[in-house]
N, C-alpha and C positions, 0 to 999 in steps of 0.2 A: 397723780403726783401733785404735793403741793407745794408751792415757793414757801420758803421759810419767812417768816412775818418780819417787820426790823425788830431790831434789836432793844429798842428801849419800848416793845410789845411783851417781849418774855418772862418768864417768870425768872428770879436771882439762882442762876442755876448752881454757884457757889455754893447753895447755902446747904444742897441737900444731893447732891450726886456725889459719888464715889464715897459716900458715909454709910455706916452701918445700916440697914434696914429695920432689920430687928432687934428688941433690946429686952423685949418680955418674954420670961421665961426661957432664957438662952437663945432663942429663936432667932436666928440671924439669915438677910437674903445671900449672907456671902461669907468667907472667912477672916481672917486676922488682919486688918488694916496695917500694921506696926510697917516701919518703912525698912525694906528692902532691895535686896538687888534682883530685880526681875530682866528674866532672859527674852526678850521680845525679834521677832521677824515681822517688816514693815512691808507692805505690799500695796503701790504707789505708781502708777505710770510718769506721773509730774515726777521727773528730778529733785527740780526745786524743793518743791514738797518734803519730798523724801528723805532730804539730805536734811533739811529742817524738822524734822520730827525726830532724826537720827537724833541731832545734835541738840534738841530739848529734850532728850531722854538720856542721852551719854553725859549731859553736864551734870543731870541730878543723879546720878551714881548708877542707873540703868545698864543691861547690855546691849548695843543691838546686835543681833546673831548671823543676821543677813538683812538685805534689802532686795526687792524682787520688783518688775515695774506691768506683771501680769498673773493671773490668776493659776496657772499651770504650775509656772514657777514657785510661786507662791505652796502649791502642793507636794512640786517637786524638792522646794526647802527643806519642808518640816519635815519630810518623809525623810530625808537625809540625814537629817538634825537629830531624829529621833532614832535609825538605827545606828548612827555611830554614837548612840548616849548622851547625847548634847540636847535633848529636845528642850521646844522652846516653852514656857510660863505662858503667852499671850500672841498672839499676833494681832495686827493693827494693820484693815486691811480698805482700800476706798470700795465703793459698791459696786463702783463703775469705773472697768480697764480694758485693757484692748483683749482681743481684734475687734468686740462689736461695740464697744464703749456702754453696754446694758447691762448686765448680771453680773459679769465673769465674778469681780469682788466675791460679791454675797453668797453665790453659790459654790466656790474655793471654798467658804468660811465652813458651808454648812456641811460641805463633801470632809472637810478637815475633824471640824466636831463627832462625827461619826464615825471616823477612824479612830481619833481619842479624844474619848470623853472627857480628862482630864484638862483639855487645853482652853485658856482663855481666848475670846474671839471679840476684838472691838472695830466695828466698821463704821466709817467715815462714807459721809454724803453730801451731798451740796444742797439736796432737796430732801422732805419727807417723804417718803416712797413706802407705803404702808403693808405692801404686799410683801416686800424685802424684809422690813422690819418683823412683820409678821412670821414669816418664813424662818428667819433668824431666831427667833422666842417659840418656835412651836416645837424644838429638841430639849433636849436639858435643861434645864432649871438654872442652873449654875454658872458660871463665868461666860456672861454676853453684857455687849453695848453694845449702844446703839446713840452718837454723835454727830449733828451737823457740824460740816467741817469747819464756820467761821468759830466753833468751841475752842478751837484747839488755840486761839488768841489768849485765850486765858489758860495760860500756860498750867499755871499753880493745880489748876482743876482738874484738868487734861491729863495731866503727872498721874495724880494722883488715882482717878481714873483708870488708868490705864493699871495702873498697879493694884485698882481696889479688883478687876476683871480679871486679875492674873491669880491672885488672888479666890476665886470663885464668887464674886459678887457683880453685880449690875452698875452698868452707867447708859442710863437712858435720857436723854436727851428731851426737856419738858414740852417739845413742839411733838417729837415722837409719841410719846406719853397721849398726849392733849388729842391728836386726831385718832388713835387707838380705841382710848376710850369713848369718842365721839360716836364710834361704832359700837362699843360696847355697851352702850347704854340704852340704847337699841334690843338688848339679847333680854328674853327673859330669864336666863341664870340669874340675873342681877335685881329681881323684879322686888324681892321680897327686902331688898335693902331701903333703908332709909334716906333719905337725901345727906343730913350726916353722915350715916356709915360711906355713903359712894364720897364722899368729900376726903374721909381719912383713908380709903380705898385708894383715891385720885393718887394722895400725898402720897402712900405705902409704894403703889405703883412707879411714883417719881424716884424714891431712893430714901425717901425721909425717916428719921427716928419718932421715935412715939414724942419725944422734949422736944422736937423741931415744931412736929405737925400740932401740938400743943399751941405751941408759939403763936402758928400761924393764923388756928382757927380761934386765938383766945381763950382755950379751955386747959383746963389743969389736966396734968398727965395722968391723974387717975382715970378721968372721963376718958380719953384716949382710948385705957388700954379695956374701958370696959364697950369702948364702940367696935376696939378690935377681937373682942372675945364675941360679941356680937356677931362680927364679919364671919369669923370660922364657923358659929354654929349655922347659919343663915346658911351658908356653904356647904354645909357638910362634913367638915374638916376636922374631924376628932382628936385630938391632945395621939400624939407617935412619935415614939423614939426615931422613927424611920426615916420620917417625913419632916418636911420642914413648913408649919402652915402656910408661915408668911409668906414664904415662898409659891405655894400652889395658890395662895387666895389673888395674888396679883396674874401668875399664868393665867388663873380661869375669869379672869376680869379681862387682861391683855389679849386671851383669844376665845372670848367666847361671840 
């Protein structure tokens, strides 16, 4: 487990979470950004909390469907929610709730995923917890985050977030990101990349667009998208209707 670093250590998590991933060749890590009313269940033992996350999500035009302050319930909801036709877009859930204050969150989220695949899952932590995070990214491709709780001060990002996961795209969290790939760097899946390509791998991982990670690294978006054509053949990852590369190029980085 580890403490989350302060805050003016981070990278500007604004600039590149709950945004489009992919932007070459239709390729995207998630669906339709446009702003909507997403159905959300908050699973929260702190009141306080709870009641505050309600009321940052009900004031931007959100619904919340229920609130729950343990991991049971939390499966007890959706399971409810979803046969009376009310299921929910997303749940938003801490990692850590009673009785043992350990798993309960994360392992709701994953027991929930499995049931339907269609559902968004964004869980809140206080710490980096890699195995969780892990655990969380090793099902479905699709609608997961993965948030240190002091994120959610930034409201604006949070929102958004939460609706880009409902959504079926990622919000991962760049301290999450950053000790993931620490490991991954490590694995020889990744051997045959360049020091560039693992840099726009790093960014792709974080949530960035090709014009973002351009930005960052100083190079024009064509270089980008020929570092990320790169990345796929390195990979293995051949051009499918099926499959979504970008999407699998970041899974087999995040858990190899």
């Amino acid at each position: 487990m580890l403490r989350a670093s302060p805050r003016g250590g981070r990278a500007k998590w604004g600039q590149y979470v709950g945004r489009n991933v992919g932007e070459t060749s239709g390729e995207t890590i998630g669906g339709n950004s446009a702003e909507h009313t997403v159905r959300v269940v908050i699973a929260e033992d702190s009141v306080l909390l709870r009641e505050g996350l309600t009321r940052l999500l009900t004031d931007r035009g959100h619904e919340v469907v229920a609130g729950v302050s343990d991991g049971e319930a939390l499966v007890a909801a959706v399971e409810e929610l979803a046969a009376a036709g009310r299921a929910p877009d997303v749940v938003v859930a801490d990692v850590r709730m009673p009785p043992t204050h350990t798993d309960e969150g994360v392992r709701a989220a994953v027991r929930l995923r499995a049931r339907h695949p269609g559902l968004g899952v964004l869980v809140l932590s206080q710490y980096v917890e890699e195995q969780y995070a892990t655990e969380l990214l090793a099902g479905s491709s699709r609608g997961v985050g993965y948030l240190l709780k002091d994120r959610v001060a930034e409201v604006r990002e949070f929102v958004e977030a939460v609706a880009r996961v409902a959504d079926g795209g990622t919000a991962l969290d760049p301290e999450v990101v950053a000790q993931l790939l620490g490991r991954s760097r490590r694995q020889d899946v990744l051997a045959g990349l360049t020091p560039r390509e693992r840099e726009v791998l790093a960014a792709m991982a974080e949530g960035r667009t090709n014009s973002a990670i351009a930005g960052e690294l100083v190079v024009s978006p064509g270089a980008v998208e020929k570092h990320v054509s790169n990345i796929f053949s390195k990979l293995g990852l051949p051009q499918s209707d099926a499959d979504h590369r970008r999407v699998l190029a970041v899974l087999r980085y995040l858990n190899s």
